[in-house]
N, C-alpha and C positions, 0 to 999 in steps of 0.2 A: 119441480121442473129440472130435468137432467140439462147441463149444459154441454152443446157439443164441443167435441175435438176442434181445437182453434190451428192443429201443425197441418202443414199446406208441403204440396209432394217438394216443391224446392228449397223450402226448410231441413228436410230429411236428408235432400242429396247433401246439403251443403257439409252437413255433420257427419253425412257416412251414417245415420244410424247410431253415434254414436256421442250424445248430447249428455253433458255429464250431469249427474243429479246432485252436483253442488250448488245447482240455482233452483234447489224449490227448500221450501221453509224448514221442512224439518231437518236438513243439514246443519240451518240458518241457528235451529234449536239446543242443536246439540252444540256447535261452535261458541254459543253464547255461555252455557255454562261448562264447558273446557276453560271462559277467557275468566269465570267468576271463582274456579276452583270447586264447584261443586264435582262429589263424585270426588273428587281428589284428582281430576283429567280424566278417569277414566270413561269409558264405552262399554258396554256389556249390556247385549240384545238378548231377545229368544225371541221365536217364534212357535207359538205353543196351539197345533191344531186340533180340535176333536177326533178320535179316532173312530166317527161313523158314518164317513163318507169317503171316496178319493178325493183329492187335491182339484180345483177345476184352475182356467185361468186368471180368475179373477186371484185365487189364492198367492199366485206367480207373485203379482205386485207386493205382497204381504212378505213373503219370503227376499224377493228381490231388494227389499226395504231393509227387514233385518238382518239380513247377514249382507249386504251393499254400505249399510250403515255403519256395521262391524269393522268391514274388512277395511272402509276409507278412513273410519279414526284408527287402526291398528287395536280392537279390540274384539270383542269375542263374543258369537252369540250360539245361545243354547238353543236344542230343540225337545224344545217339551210337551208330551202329549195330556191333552187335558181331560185324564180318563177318569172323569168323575160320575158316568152314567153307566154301571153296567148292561143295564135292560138295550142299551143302542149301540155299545160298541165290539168292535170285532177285531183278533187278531190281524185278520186279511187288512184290515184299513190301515194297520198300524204298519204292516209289512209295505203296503200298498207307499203308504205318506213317505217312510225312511226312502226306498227306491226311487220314488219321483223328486225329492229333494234333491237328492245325490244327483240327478240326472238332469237336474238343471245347474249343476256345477258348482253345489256348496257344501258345505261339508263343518259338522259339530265337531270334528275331532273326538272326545272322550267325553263332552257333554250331553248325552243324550240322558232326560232325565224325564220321568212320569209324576202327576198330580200324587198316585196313589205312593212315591216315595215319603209323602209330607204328610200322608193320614193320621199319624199319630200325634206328629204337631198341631196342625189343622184342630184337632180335637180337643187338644190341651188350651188352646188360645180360646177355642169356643167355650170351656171350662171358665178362662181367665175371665172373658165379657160376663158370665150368667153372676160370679160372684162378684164382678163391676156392677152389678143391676144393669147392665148395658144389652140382657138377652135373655129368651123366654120362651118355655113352651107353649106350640098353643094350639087346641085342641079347635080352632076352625075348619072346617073342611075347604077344599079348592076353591068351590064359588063360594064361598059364605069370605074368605079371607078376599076375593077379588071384589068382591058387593063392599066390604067394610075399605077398603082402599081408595075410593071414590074414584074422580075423572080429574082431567086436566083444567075442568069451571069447579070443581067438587072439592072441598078436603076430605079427608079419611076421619076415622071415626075408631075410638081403639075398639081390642079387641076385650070382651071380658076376661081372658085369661092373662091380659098382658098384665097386670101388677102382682102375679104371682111371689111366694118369697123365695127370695134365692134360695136357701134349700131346697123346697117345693120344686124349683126350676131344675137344681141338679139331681133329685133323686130320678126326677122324670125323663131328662136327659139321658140319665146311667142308663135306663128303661130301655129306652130309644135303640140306643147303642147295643142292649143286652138280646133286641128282638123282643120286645114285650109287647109291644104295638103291631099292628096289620098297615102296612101300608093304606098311605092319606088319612091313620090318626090321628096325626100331629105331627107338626113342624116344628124346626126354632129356629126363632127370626129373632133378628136385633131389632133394638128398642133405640128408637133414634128419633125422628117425629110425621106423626101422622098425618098433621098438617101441613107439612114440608111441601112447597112449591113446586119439589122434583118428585115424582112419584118414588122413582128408584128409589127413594130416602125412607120410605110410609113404613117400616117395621120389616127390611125385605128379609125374605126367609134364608136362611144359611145352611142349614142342613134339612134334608128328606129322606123318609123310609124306603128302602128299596130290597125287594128280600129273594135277591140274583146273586150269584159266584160272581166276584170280578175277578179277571184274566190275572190281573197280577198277584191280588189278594185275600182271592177263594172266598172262604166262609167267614172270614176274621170281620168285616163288617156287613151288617145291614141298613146302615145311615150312611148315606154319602151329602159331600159338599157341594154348592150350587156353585155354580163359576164365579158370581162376583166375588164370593166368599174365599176363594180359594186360587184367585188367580192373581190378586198384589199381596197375598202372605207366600205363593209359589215365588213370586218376583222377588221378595223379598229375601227369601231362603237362598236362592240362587247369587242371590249381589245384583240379581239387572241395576241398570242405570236410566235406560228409558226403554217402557213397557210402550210400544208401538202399537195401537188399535184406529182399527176401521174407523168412520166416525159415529157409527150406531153405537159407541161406547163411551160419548161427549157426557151425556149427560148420568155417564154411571160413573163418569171418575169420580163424582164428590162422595160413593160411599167407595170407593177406592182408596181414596184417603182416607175415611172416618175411620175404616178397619185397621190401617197402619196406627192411623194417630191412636187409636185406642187404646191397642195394644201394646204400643210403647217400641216399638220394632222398628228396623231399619227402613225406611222410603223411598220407594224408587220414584219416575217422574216416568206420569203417561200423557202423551201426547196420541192424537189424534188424525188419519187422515181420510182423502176420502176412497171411496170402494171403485173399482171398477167394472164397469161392467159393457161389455159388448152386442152390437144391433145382432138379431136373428137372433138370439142364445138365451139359456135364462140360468141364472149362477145359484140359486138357491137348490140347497142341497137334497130337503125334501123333495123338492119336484124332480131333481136329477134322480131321487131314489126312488120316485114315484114311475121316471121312463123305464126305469131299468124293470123292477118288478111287474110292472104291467106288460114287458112285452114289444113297449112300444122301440126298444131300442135293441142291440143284440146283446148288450151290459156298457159295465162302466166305461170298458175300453171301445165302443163303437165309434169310430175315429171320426161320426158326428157330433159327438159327445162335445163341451167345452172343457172335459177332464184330462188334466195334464198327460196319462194314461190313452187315454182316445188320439190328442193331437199327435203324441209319440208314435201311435200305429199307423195313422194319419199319411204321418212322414216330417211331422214339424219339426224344424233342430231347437233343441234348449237356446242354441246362441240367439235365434231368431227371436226368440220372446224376450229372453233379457235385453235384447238391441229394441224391441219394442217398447218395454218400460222405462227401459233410459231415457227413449225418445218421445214418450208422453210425459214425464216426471211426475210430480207427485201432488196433488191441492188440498183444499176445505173441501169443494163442493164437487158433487156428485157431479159423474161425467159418462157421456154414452158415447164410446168410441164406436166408428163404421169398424167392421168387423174386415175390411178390404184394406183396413192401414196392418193389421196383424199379417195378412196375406203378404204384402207387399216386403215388409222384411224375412216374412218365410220365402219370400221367391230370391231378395236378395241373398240371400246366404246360401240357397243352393245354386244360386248362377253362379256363385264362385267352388264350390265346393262339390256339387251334383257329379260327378261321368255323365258323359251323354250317351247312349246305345241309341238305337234304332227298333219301335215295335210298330204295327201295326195294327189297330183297334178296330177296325173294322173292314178284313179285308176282300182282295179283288184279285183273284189269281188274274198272274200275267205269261204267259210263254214267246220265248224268244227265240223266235224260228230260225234266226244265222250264229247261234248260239252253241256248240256241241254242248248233245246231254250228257255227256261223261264227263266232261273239262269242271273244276271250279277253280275260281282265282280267290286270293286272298287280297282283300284291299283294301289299302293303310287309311284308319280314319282318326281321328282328333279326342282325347279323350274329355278335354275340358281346354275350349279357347282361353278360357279366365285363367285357369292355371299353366304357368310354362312349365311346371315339372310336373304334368297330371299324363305327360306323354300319347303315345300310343297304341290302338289296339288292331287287329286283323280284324276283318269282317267280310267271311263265305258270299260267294257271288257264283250262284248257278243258271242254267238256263229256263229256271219258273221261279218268280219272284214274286211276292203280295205286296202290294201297293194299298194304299187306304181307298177307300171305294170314294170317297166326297171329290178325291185329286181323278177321275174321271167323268166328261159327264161327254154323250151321244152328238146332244146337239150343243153346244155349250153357246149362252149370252157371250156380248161382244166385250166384255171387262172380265172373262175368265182365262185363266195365262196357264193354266194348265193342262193334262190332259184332255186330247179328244180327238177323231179320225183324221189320220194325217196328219197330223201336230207332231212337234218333236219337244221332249224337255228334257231336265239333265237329272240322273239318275247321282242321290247323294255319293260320293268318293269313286262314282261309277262312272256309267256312259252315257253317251245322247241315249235315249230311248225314240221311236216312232211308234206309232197306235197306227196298224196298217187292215187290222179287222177285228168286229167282234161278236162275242158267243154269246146266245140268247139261249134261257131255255124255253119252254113249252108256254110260259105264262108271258114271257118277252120281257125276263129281265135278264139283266148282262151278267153274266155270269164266267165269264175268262175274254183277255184280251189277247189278241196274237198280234207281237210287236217284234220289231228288229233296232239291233246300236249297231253306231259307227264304231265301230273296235278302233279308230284311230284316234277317238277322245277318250281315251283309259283317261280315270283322274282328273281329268283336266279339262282346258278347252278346245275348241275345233281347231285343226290345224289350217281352215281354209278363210279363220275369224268368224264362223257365223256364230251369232247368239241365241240363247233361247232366253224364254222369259221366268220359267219357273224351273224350281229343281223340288223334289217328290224324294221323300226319306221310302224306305226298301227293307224286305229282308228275304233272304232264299230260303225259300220255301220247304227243301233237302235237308235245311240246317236250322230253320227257325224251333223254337220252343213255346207250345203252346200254351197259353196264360188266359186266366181270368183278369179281368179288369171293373174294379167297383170306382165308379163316377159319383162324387158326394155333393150336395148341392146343399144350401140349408136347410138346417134341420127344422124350420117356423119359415110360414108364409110370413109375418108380420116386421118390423124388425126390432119390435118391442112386446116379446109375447107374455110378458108379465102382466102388462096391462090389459087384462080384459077384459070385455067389455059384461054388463050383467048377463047373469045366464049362461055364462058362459066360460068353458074349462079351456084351461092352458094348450089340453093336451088338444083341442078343437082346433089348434091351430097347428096342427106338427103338417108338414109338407110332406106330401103325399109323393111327391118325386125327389125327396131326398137324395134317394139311391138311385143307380142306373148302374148294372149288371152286363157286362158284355163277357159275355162264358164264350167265344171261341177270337182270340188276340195273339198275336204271333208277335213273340219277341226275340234279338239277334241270340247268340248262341254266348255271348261274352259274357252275361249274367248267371249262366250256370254255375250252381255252388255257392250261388252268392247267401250269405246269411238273412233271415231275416230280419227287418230293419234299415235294410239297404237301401240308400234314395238313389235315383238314376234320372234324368233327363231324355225325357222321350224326345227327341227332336220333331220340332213342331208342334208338340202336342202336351207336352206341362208335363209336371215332376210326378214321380212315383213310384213311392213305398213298396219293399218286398212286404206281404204278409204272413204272419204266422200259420196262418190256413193252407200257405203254399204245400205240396207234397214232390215227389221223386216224380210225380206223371202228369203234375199240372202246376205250373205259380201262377200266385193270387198277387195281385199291385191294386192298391190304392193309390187314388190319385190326392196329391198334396194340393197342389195349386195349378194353377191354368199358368201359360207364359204371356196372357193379357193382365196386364196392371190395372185395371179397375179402379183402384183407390187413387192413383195417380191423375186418370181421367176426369172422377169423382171433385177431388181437391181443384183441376182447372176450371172445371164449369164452374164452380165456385166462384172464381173470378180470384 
């Protein structure tokens, strides 16, 4: 049973986002032996990711942990890729992982280091166990070794090859190593006990046939290491101090240790936390590998995606997710965070940091009949209330301006303060506007409004005190920049679409209005040139991303977040 997020929206204000992670345990862990001299004081993390998938955000907290952990004791953590499977991994993942680390603002300095630097160690120590009698070849096949390992009511049962003699074990090892076997004819697995309470313990396998090029070391092997195998002798080699894993790795530290104590090597100390994971999303890699290749997404980077890669396209800022993991810290037990507390410090970070511009998403030509068509003004608007050095920009003001089509309505109910005949309201940095007639076409929808301003409210208010009730963001029509605008919704009706129900696949539940596509959007002229990547604040209308897709004749925005707080709402009703 995942237990929910317990931070409530006035906890968050009160920290700013910025809650330190000196009050959850594993700080608690590491200060206990700084005070015991273990380690000698020192600190020294890694974070060590497979290289066959991208980074999503559940990854964020793992990373946010080891080098957060690093950088508060004044020590230093590595990044090391655990490129033990050739048949699944990829350069691109590996380019993909370095980029997105960096882009959430850490940095290994000159410690970047691969599993496959220690193969030859790896190999030798696996040497050192077979002549310890502590490891064996053995000629089981996949199920026949999963059948002999029994269940969690079951003991295991050996293997008949397990009491081979050492010799026996090494010439057939050298085999192994030389390519004399075909993949799945044998393993070698340590010999520890079969009836061991913890499965992980039953004889688990340490190296497999695989007869692929690895990316870093070609043809030189076709036996590779399994990760438990190879990921506290990596620690070990490196100096870590505490190996930081998820908590799906509680129950493997005790052959974690068995491998150090074995072998007589240096020991690091793994500690345990729990995983994160977010409502609507799902974090497991194969299914995100499964959206991708089926189609069902547009790839990794679909800024649906929960891949750090996606959110970046998105519009997400790095700052926004580390102010998120600050602000959840860190436990034991699993946790389903609403997916609307993530939002909420992505919207915080851009309300301080976003430009605001002016687009229109859906619009509504407007002509303004006491207007000359040759005249434009230039009119001084705000580039960011939040920032007092975010300054000023100009913003063109001609006589046909698009207004969003929702801000008029014919007949308008008695709680609408916006446009409608005869109504007046305040044009943003502009003028009174009036709705004096409107244009219909053949079908009798509206299709241009013909309006008149008071030219004596430039900027400002009436000079005669009247007020209006709403003001309607603009952009001149003469000068606007036509854009695409993709609207993301979640990516799963459910908000737990791991769990499914029988019969029934993940992908049965992807939401079918994800996406929402508005291919003709008018935005001011001040974002030309802008890079892609660029966040901007629609006024009125929620933050968004330049996209990569943008061209010289059209830009693409993604929209990052809405400027309703959801999760804020969410946590009241609460109570």
């Amino acid at each position: 049973m995942l237990e929910k997020d317990k931070h409530s929206a006035e906890e968050i204000d009160e920290t700013n986002g910025e809650e330190t992670q000196r009050s959850h345990f594993l700080y608690e862990a590491i200060e206990d032996d700084q005070r015991s001299g273990r380690f000698d004081g020192r600190v020294h993390t890694r974070f060590p990711p497979e290289p066959n998938g991208y980074l999503h955000i559940g990854h964020s907290r793992a990373i946010w942990l080891d080098f957060g952990m690093a950088e508060d004791f004044g020590g230093k953590c590595n990044l090391r890729f655990d490129d033990t499977n050739p048949a699944k991994e990829e350069q691109e993942y590996i380019d993909a992982i370095t980029e997105d680390v960096r882009w959430l603002g850490y940095d290994w300095e000159d410690r970047l280091f691969f599993a496959s630097d220690y193969f030859d160690q790896l190999y030798d120590w696996a040497v050192q166990l077979i002549k310890a009698g502590k490891a064996y070849v053995d000629h089981l096949s996949q199920d026949e070794i999963r059948e002999y390992r029994g269940t969690l009511t079951e003991p295991g049962k050996d293997s008949p090859y397990r009491n081979r003699s050492v010799e026996e074990n090494l010439e057939l090892f050298e085999k192994m190593k030389n390519g004399d076997f075909a993949e799945g004819e044998c393993v070698l697995r340590a010999k520890i006990d079969m009836k061991s309470g913890n499965i992980n313990m039953r004889d688990p396998v340490m190296y497999r046939i695989i007869h692929a090029p690895h990316p870093r070391t070609g043809d030189k092997w076709c036996i590779y290491p399994m990760y438990d195998y190879a990921h506290g002798q990596s620690d070990s080699i490196e100096g870590v101090t505490h190996s930081l894993c998820s908590m799906e790795y509680e129950d493997h530290r005790p052959l974690y240790d068995w491998f150090l104590d074995e072998l007589g090597i240096y020991h690091p100390r793994q500690i345990e936390f729990a995983r994160l994971n977010l409502t609507y999303t799902i974090m497991s890699k194969r299914l995100l590998l499964r959206l991708v290749r089926e189609g069902l997404v547009r790839g990794w980077d679909d800024p649906r995606m929960p891949t750090l890669r996606g959110m970046r396209r998105r519009g997400y800022p790095a700052a926004a997710i580390r102010a998120f993991n600050e602000a959840l810290g860190v436990g034991k037990r699993p946790t389903m965070v609403e997916i609307e507390m993530l939002e909420y410090f992505v919207r915080q970070d851009l309300n301080k940091h976003a430009p605001r511009v002016m687009g229109v998403l859906n619009p509504l030509r407007v002509v303004i009949e006491n207007y000359p068509e040759d005249q434009v003004e230039e009119m001084d608007a705000v580039n960011n209330p939040e920032d007092p050095d975010a300054g000023m920009r100009k913003v063109p003001f001609s006589n046909v301006i698009y207004i969003e089509r929702d801000d008029f309505m014919e007949d308008p109910p008695k709680k609408f303060y916006r446009l409608a005949p005869g109504r007046e309201v305040r044009l943003r940095y502009a003028y009174f506007l009036t709705c004096n007639d409107v244009v219909k076409d053949d079908n009798g929808e509206v299709i241009e409004l013909r309006c008149t301003i008071d030219p004596a409210t430039r900027g400002g208010d009436a000079p005669d005190g009247r007020k209006v009730k709403s003001t309607l963001h603009w952009v001149s029509a003469r000068h606007a920049l036509e854009a695409e605008v993709r609207l993301y919704n979640h990516l799963f009706t459910t908000p737990n679409p791991a769990a499914t129900e029988e019969g029934q696949e993940f992908t049965d539940l992807i939401n079918p209005d994800s996406i929402e596509v508005l291919p003709t959007c008018y935005i001011e002229p001040s974002v030309q040139g802008a890079d892609a990547g660029s966040i901007y604040q629609f006024e009125r209308l929620g933050y968004f991303c330049l996209d990569p897709d943008s061209t010289t004749d059209k830009l693409v925005f993604n929209r990052a977040v809405t400027l309703r707080d959801d999760w804020a709402k969410m946590q009241k009703k609460k109570g």
